[in-house]
C-alpha positions in Angstrom: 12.0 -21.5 0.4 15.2 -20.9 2.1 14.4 -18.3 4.4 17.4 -16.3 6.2 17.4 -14.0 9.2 19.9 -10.9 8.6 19.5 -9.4 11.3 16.7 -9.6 14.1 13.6 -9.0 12.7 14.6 -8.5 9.1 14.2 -11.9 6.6 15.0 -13.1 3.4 14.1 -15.7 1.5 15.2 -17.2 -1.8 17.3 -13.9 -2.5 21.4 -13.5 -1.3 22.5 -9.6 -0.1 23.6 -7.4 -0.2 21.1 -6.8 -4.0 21.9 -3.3 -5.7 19.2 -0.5 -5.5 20.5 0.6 -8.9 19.7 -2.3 -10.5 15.8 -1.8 -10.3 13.9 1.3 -11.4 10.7 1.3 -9.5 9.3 0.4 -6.3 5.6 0.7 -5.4 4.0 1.1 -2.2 1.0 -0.1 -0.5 -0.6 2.7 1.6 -2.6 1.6 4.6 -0.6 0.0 7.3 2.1 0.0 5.1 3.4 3.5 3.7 1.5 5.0 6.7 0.2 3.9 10.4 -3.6 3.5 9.7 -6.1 2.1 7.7 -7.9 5.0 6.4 -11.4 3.5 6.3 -11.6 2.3 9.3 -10.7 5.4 10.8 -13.1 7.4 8.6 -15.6 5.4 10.2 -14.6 5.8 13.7 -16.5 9.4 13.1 -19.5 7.6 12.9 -19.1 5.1 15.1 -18.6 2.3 13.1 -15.3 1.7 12.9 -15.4 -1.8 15.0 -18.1 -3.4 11.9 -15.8 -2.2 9.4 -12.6 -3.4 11.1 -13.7 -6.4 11.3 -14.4 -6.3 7.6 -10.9 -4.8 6.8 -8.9 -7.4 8.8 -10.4 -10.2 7.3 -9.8 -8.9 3.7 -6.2 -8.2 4.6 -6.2 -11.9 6.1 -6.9 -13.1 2.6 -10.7 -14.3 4.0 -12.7 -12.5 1.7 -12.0 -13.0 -1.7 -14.3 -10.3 -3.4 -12.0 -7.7 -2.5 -14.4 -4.9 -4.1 -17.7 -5.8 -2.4 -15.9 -6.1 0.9 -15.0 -2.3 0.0 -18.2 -1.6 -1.4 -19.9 -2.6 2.1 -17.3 -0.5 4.3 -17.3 2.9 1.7 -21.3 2.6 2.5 -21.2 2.3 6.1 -19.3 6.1 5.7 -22.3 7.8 4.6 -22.8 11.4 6.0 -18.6 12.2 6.8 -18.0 15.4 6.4 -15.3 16.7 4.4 -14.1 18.4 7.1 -13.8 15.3 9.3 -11.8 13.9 6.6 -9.6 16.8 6.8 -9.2 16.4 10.7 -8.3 12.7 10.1 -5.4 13.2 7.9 -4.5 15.7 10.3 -5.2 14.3 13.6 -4.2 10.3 12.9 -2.6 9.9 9.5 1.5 9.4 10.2 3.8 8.1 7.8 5.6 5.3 8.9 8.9 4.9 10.5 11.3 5.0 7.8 8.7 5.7 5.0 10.9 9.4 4.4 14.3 7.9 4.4 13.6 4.6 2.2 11.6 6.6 -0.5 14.6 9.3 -0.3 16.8 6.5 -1.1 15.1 4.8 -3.7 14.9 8.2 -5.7 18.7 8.8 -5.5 19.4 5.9 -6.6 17.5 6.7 -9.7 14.5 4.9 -9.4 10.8 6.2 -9.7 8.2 5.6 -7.2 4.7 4.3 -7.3 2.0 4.3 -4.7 -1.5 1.6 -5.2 -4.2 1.4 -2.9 -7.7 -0.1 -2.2 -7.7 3.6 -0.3 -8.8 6.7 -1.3 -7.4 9.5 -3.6 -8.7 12.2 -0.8 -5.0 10.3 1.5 -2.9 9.2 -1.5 -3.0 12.1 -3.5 -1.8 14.1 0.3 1.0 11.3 1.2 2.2 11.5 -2.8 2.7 15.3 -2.7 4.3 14.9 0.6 6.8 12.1 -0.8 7.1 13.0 -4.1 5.6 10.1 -5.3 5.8 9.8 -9.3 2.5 7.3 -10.2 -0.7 6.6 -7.8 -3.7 5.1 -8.1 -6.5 4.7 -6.1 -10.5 5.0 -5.1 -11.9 8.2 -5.6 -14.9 8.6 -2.5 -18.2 10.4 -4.0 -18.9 13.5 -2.0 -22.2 15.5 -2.1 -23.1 19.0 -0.6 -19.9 18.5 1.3 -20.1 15.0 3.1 -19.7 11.7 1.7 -22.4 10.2 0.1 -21.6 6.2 0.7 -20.5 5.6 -3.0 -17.4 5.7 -5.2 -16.8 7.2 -8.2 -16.0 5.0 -11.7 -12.5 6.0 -13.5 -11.7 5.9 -16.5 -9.0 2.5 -15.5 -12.3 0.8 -13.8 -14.2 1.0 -10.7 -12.1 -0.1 -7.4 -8.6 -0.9 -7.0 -8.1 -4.1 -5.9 -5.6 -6.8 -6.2 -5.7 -7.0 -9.3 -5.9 -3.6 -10.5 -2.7 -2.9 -8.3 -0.9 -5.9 -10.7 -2.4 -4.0 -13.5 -1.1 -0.7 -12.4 2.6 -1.9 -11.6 2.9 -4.1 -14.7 1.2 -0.7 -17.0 4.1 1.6 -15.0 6.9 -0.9 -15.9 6.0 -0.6 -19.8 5.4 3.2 -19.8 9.2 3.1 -18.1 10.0 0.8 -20.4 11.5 -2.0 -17.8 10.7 -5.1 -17.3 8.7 -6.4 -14.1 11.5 -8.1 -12.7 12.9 -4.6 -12.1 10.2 -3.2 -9.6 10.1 -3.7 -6.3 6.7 -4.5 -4.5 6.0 -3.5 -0.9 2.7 -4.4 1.3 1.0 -6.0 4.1 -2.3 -7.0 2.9 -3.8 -10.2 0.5 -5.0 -7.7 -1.8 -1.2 -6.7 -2.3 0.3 -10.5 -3.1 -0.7 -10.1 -7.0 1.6 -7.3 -7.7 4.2 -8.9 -5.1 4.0 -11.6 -7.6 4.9 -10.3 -10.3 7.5 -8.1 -9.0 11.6 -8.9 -9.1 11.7 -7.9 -5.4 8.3 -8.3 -2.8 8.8 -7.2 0.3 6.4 -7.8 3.2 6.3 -5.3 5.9 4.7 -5.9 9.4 2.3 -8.0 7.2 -0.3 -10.5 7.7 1.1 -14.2 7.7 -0.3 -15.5 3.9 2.3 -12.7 2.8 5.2 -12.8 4.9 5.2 -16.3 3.5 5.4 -15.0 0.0 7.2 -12.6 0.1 11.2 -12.4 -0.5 12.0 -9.6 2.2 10.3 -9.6 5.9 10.4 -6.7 7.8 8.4 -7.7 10.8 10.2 -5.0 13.1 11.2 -2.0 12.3 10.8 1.3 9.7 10.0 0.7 6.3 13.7 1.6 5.5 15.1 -1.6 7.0 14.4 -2.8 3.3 18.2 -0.7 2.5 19.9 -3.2 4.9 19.3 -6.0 1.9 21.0 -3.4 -0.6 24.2 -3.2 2.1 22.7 0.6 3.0 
């Protein structure tokens, strides 16, 4: 793949800008690392002081190294037994940021008429938060089983399935597209992590930002420095 450097830090490959934002209709987001600065499990379980085991696990599913995405999430979402809902709270507060640019890009893509989709292998207790804050149209996302007020080490099944994985985030951006009646090669996908490359793949525009290497490969935008809305320097914005 021919890839192109536009500017520093900003890469294409296999696609010639300026593109028009007007010509797709949805874009969906990864969360973690990606629409905001942290990876929310890992920082729930810094409160109980075992974020270094599960960061390990989270980096290596990100890395592509663990290929059963939900058992890998299974292990971590156990290892948060006993947070308190009010911890929670204090995180989102306390260390959840959007990232650089997350406001202005999402801003844009809405203008320009297109709707706005957020799937993660996180938890509804932070998507359902960052999707008011954005006005974000679809999400979907784990839902963390809470007991007497603390977290009981489980999640809870939905109706769609039990964990959002890769797969489920294809299944969720290819189910949007049809409801909106467009076709996939009209969404844009964003992410950092392996468990993002399937709806990346079937996307008309996937965009890797600050991402691990397996996806900067695949990916047809690469913003390794930067805000998120360095993507509007492919559309001439």
């Amino acid at each position: 793949m021919n890839i192109t450097e536009l500017s520093p830090g900003l890469q294409v490959a296999g696609i010639h800008p300026p593109l028009r934002l007007s010509d797709f209709k949805l874009i969906a987001f990864d969360m973690d690392s990606t629409l905001i600065n942290i990876e929310c499990v890992d920082e729930i379980a810094d409160v109980v002081g075992k974020k270094t085991e599960v960061a390990a696990i989270t980096e290596a599913a990100m890395q592509g190294e663990i290929s059963d995405y939900k058992t890998s999430l299974r292990q971590r979402v156990a290892l948060l037994r006993g947070v308190t809902e009010a911890q929670m709270d204090q995180l989102y507060t306390q260390r959840l940021q959007l990232n650089p640019g997350a406001t202005e890009l999402v801003a844009a893509c809405k203008q320009a008429g297109l709707k706005v989709l957020l799937v993660s292998g996180g938890f509804t207790y932070f998507t359902d938060r960052v999707r008011d804050r954005l006005g974000i149209d679809f999400t979907r996302a784990n839902v963390l089983e809470v007991a007497e007020g603390a977290l009981t080490g489980h999640m809870v099944d939905q109706p769609w399935g039990d964990i959002c994985d890769g797969a489920e985030k294809r299944t969720m951006l290819l189910e949007t597209c049809a409801k909106l009646g467009i076709a996939p090669h009209q969404a844009i996908a964003m992410g950092d992590g392996a468990n993002d490359l399937p709806m990346m793949g079937v996307a008309g525009l996937s965009v890797a930002y600050h991402a691990k290497p397996a996806v900067r490969e695949q990916a047809k935008v690469r913003i390794n420095a930067g805000g998120l809305d360095r993507l509007l320097e492919v559309f001439g914005g």
